[in-house]
N, C-alpha and C positions, 0 to 999 in steps of 0.2 A: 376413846379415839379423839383426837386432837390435831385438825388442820392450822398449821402455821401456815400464815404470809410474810415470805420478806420482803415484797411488795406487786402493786400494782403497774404495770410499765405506765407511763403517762399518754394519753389520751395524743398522737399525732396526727393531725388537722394539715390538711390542705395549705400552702400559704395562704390561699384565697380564703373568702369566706366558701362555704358552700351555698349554691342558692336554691332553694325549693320552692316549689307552687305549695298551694293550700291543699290538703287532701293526698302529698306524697306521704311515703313511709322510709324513714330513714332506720337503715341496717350500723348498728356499732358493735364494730367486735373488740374486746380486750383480751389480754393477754396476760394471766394472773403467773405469778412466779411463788410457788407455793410446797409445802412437803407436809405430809400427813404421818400422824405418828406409828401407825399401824397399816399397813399394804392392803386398803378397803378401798369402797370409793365413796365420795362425799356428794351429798346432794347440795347446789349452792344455788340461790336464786338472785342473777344480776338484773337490778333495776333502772334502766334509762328515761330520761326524763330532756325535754327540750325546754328553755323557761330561762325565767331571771334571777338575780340575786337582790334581795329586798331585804333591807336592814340585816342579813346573815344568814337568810333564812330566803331555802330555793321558793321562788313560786313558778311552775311548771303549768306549764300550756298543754304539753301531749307529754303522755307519760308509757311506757312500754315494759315486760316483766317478760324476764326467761328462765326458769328453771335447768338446770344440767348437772347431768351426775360427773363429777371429776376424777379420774379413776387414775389415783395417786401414787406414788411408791416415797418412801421414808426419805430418799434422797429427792434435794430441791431440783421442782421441775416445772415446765412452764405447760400452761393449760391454756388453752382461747374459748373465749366464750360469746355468742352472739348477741343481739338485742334487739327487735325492731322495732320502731317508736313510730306508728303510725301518728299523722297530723288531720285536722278537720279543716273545713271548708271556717269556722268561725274563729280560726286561729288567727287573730289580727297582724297585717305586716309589717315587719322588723327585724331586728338585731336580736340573735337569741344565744346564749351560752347552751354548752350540753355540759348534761352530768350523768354519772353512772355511781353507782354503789352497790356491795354485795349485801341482802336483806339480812344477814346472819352475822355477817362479819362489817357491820356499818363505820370501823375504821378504815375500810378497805372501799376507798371512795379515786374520784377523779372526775376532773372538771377541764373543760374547755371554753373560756370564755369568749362573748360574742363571736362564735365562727358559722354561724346558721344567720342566713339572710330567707325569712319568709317573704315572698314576691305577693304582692297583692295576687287578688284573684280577679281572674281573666276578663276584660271587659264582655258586657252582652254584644252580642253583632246590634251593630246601629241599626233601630227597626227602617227605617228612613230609606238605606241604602236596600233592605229586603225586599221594600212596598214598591219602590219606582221603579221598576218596569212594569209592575200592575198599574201603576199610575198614569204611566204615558199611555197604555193601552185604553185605558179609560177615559181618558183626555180625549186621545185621536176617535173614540167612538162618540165621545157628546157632541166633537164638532162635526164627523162627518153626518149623523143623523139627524138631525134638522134639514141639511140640505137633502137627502135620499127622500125626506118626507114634504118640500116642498115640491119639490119636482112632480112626485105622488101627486099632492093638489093640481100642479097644473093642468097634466091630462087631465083630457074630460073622460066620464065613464059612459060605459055602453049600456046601452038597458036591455035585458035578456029578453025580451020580447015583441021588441019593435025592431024591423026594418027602416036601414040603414041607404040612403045612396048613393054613390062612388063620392060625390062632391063632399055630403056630409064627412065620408070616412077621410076622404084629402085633408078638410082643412082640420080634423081633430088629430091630425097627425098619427092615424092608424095604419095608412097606405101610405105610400107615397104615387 
């Protein structure tokens, strides 16, 4: 049994770049154009990969692998195949090309350069902006309690077992 490719369609990209956070998963599906020499179906495993090109040679940040069985007839036909390429939170941000390649058939490749823009990752909430309204509430309690507790000192206290004569309770400001 003998799977031919007459080719791979080429990888069609957004004009844009695409732009992801850290920790998305990107879905790439191709579309292989293909004929099998015998009416079976072929097991093919497409591997995508997000990363750079370094002296000719991918180096890949997040990498993703899909297996599918392609279930072919002798006359050239087109099959699609999917891939998701999940990304980490320590995937640094940038410009990134994709690539895909079939594990079996590694002439059967396609690339898209720099069309993946990784966004940095999200700032923390500024602790600063969290704490201040605790803060003003804590404020407004240091200053008003000092005062509640001078005032405390100023009355004078009663003693639970002595009488008291109207005059005394007038001027300690208990009566009026």
């Amino acid at each position: 049994m003998t799977l031919v490719f007459s080719s791979l369609v080429p990888l069609e990209v957004p004009g844009e770049k695409l732009v992801i956070n850290q920790g998305d998963t990107v879905r790439v599906t191709v579309t292989l154009r293909c004929s099998l020499a015998a009416e079976a179906a072929a097991l093919v495993t497409l591997d995508g990969a997000i990363g750079t090109r370094q002296n000719g040679e991918i180096v890949a940040v997040a990498v993703g692998t899909n297996t599918a069985e392609l279930a072919l007839s002798t006359k050239e036909t087109s099959a699609q195949i999917s891939v998701d390429i999940p990304t980490s939170s320590s995937i640094p941000a940038g410009t990134y090309s994709l690539f895909v390649v079939l594990r079996e058939y590694t002439e059967v490749a396609a690339e898209a350069p720099d069309c993946i823009e990784v966004a940095g990752a999200p700032l923390p909430p500024d602790i600063l902006s969290m704490m201040l309204p605790m803060m003003v509430m804590v404020m407004m309690m240091s200053a008003i309690l000092p005062m509640m507790e001078e005032e405390e000192k100023a009355k004078p206290k009663l003693e639970p077992e002595r009488q008291y004569s109207r005059r005394e309770l007038e001027e300690g400001g208990f009566i009026e």
